[in-house]
N, C-alpha and C positions, 0 to 999 in steps of 0.2 A: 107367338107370344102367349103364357099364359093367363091366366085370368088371375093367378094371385098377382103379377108382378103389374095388370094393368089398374086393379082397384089400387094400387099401392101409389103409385103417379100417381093417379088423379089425389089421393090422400096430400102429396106432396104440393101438388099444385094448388090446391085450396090453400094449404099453410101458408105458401108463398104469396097465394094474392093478397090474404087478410093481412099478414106483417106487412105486403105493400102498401095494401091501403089505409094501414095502422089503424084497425079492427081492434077493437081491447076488451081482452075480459074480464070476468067479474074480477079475479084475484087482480089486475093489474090497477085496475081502477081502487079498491082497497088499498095497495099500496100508493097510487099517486095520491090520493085522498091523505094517508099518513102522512104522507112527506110533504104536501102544501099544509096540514094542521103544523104542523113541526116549524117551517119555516116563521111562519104566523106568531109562533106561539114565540119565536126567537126573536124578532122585529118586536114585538111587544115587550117585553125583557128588556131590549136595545133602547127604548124610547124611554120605560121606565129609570131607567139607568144614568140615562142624559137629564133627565126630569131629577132624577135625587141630586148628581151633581149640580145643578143648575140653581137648584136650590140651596143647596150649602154654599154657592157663591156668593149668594143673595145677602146670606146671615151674615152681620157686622161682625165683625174679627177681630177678638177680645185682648186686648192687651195684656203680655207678660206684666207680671210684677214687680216692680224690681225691688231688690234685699237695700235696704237700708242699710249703711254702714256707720259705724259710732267715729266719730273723730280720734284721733287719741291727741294727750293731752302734749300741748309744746311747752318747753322744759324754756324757762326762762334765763338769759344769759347773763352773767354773773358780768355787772358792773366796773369797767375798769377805773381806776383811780386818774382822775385827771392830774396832768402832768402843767403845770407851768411854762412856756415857754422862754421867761426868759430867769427860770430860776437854775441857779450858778450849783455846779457840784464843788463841795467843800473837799478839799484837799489837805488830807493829813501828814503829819512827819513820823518819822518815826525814831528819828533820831533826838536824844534825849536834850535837854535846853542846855545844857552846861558841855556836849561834847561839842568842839568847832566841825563845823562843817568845812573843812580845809585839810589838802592833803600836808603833810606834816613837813617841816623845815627840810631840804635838802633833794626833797621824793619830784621828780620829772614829774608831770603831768602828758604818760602816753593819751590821752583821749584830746589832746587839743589840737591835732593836726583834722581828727575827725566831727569838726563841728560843722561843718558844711552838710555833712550827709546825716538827714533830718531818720533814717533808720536805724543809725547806730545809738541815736538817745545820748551823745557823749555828756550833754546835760545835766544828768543824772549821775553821772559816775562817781564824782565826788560824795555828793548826796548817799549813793550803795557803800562805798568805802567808808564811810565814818560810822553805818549804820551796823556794817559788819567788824567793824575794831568797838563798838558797843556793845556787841553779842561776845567777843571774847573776855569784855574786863569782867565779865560776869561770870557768879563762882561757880556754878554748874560747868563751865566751859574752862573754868584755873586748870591748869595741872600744877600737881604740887613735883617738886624736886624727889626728892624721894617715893614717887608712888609705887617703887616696885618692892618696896622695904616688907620683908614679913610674905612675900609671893615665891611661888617655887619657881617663878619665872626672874631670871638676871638680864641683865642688860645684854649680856652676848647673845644670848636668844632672840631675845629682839633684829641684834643687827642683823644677826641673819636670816629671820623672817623676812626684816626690812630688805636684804638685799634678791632675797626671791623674786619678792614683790616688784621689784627694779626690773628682775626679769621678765616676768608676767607684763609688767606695762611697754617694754620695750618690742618683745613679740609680737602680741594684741597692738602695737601700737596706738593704744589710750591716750588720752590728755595728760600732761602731767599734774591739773589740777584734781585727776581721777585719784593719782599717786598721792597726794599731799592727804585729800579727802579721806583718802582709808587708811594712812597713817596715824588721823586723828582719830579715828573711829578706834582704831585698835589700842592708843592713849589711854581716851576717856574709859575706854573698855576695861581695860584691864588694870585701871583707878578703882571701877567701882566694883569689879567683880574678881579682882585677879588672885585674893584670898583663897577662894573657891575651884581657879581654875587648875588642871592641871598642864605639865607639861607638853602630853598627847595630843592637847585639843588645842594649842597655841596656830598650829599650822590653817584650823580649821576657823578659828577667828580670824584671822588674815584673809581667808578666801572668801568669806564671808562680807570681810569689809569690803575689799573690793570690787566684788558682785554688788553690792548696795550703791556704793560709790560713782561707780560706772552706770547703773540704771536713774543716777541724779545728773553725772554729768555727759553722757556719751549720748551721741543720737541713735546706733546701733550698737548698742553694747551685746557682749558677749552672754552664751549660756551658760548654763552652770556647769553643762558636761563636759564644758572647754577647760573646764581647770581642772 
């Protein structure tokens, strides 16, 4: 063996006993010296930390404030009118003091078989017939004999408007009071305007009447495209 390889062991085995016997030098002793200040210095930090929190737990805990809100104003209810209990509603006529309230000499009274049936109002019926042969004696509603006198419209015109009409209500199957109604309508029409009207537009007062007619008395009446 030579003599550099045996200085060289022994170099080795020094190392190996001092790391055995955890021998330390300077430089390690500097750094464990850092690293216990450091720990120290962190534990200290840690306690401070517990110490601030511990303290603001202490401090009384201030109350939010709360926003005040204005009321708004409540709208006063409008007063209803006291009602009477045992005050009577007055009932008027309308049928004038001098026409009888009586179906006329001769005329059946169809509503007397329905006086049981408290829906039908048969009551009343007499009552509506005298109030509606009241609305004819009245001169808005005359027709005079002659209304067609001085009109470019004659009486043949008429029937056969009227018998259109016939047809129209038979088709549509309408009331026949639908018929009567626009009859009258096309009368009184052509009393007050028939001066004015010409022949062209006769057809068109008829369809007219009975479009009105039918929206007083039909429960589905027809549209106007239908005629």
């Amino acid at each position: 063996m030579s003599t550099r390889t045996a200085f060289s062991n022994l170099k080795n085995n020094a190392i190996s006993q001092n790391v055995a016997g955890k021998k330390m030098t300077r430089a390690t002793t500097i750094l464990t010296k850092e690293v216990s200040n450091l720990k120290i210095n962190h534990q200290i930090q840690g306690k401070e930390n517990v110490i601030a929190n511990v303290k603001e737990s202490t401090k009384p805990a201030t109350k939010p404030v709360r926003s005040t809100r204005v009321a708004a104003r409540r709208l006063s209810k409008p007063k209803l009118p006291e009602i009477e209990e045992d005050q009577k509603m007055e009932v008027g006529t309308f049928v004038p003091k001098d026409q009888p309230i009586s179906l006329p000499e001769g005329v059946l009274d169809i509503d007397a078989a329905d006086s049981a049936n408290p829906q039908l109002c048969s009551e009343y019926a007499t009552e509506i017939y005298a109030y509606l042969r009241s609305l004819e004696s009245r001169e808005a509603y005359k027709m005079k004999e002659d209304y067609l006198a001085g009109c470019s419209i004659n009486g043949k015109m008429r029937a056969v408007l009227v018998d259109w009409l016939v047809d129209v209500q038979m088709q549509f199957r309408l009331l026949p009071e639908t018929l009567f109604l626009t009859i009258s309508f096309i009368d009184r029409y052509l009393a007050a305007e028939g001066q004015t009207l010409h022949r062209t537009q006769l057809q068109l007062v008829g369809v007219a009447a009975m479009f009105l007619a039918a929206k007083v008395e039909e429960i589905y009446a027809p549209e106007i495209s239908d005629f």
